[in-house]
C-alpha positions as CSV (number, residue, x, y, z in Angstrom):
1,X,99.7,-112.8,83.3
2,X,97.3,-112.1,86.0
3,X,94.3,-109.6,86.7
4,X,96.9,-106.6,87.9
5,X,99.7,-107.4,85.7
6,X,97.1,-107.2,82.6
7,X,95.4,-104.0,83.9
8,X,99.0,-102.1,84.7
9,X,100.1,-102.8,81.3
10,X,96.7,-101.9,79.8
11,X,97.0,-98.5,81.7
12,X,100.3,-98.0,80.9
13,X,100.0,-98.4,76.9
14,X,96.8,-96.5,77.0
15,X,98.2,-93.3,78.7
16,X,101.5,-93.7,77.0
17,X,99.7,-92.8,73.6
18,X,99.4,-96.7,72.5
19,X,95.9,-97.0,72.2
20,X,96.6,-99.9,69.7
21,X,98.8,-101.6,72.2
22,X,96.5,-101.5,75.0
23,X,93.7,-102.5,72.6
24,X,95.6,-106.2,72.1
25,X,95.2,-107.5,75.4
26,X,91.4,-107.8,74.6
27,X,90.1,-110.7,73.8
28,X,88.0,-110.8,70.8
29,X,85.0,-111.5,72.2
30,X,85.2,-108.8,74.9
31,X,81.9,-107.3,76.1
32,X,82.0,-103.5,77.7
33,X,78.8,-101.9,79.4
34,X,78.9,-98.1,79.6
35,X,76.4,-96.3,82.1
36,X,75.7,-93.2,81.1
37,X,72.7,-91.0,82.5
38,X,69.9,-94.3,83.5
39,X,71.0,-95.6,80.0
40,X,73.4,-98.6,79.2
41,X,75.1,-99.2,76.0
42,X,76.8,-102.5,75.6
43,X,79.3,-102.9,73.0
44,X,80.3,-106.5,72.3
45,X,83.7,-107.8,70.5
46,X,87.0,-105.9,70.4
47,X,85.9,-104.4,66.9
48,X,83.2,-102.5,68.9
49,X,85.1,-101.8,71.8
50,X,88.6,-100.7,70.3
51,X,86.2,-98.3,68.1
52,X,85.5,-96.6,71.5
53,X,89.0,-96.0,72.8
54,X,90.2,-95.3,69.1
55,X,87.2,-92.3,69.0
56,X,88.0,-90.5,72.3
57,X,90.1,-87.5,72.1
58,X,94.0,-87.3,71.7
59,X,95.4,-86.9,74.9
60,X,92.7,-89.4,77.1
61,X,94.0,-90.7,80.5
62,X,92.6,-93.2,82.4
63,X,94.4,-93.6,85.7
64,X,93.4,-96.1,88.1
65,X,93.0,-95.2,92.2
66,X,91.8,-97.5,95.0
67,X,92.4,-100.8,93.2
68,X,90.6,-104.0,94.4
69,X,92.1,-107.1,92.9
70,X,89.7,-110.2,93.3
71,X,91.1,-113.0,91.4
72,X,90.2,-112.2,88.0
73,X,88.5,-109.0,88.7
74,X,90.4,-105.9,88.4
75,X,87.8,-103.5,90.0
76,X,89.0,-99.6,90.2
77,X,88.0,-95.8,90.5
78,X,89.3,-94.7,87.3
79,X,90.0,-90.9,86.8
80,X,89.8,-90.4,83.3
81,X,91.3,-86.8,82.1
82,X,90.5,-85.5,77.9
83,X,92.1,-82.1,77.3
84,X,89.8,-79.3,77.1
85,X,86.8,-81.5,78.8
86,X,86.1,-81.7,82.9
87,X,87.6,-84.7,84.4
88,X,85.5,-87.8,85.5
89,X,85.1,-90.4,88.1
90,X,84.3,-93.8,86.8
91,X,83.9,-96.9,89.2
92,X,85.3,-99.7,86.4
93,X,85.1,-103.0,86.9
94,X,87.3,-105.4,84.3
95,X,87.6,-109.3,83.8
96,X,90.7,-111.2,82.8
97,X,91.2,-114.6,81.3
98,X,94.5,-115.8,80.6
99,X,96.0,-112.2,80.6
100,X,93.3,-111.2,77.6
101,X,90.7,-108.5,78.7
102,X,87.0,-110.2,78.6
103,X,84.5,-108.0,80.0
104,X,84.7,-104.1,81.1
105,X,81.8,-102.3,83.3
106,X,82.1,-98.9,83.7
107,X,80.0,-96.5,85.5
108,X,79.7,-92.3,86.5
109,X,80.4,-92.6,90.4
């Protein structure tokens, strides 16, 4: 399974509620960078990262515009919607390996 392939499905078990789903296409030894105000907090290993996605509130949406595929690299703006919060613009960059999930970036635009 390829860079898009992984990503669409990832999406697509994410905003359909299956947070666990979406969460087992990471590999195990993923590494995600959040940038948040000058700050960046690196959570390493899908323990870590799953915690993240597991946290945020019922209801989150992450759904990807202006999709760059480079190989391996699935790069996107991401509009991510949470009920009863403002809506964000991410720019989110995510590797894949052998259709497992091995490194997210994300960023405010």
């Amino acid at each position: 399974m390829g860079a898009i392939d992984t990503m669409e499905t990832f999406f697509e078990k994410l905003n359909s509620g299956d947070r666990k789903g979406a969460l087992d296409l990471m590999d195990e030894k993923a590494e995600m960078r959040v940038h948040v105000q000058g700050n960046v907090r690196t959570l390493r290993g899908s323990e870590q990262i799953g915690g993240w996605f597991l946290r945020a509130d019922a209801g989150l949406k992450m759904i990807p515009g202006a999709v760059r595929e480079m190989g391996n690299t699935y790069e996107a703006d991401l509009l991510v919607v949470r009920p009863g919060a403002p809506s964000q613009h991410l720019d989110a960059t995510f590797r894949v390996e052998a259709g497992r999930i091995t490194a997210i970036n994300v960023s405010p635009r």
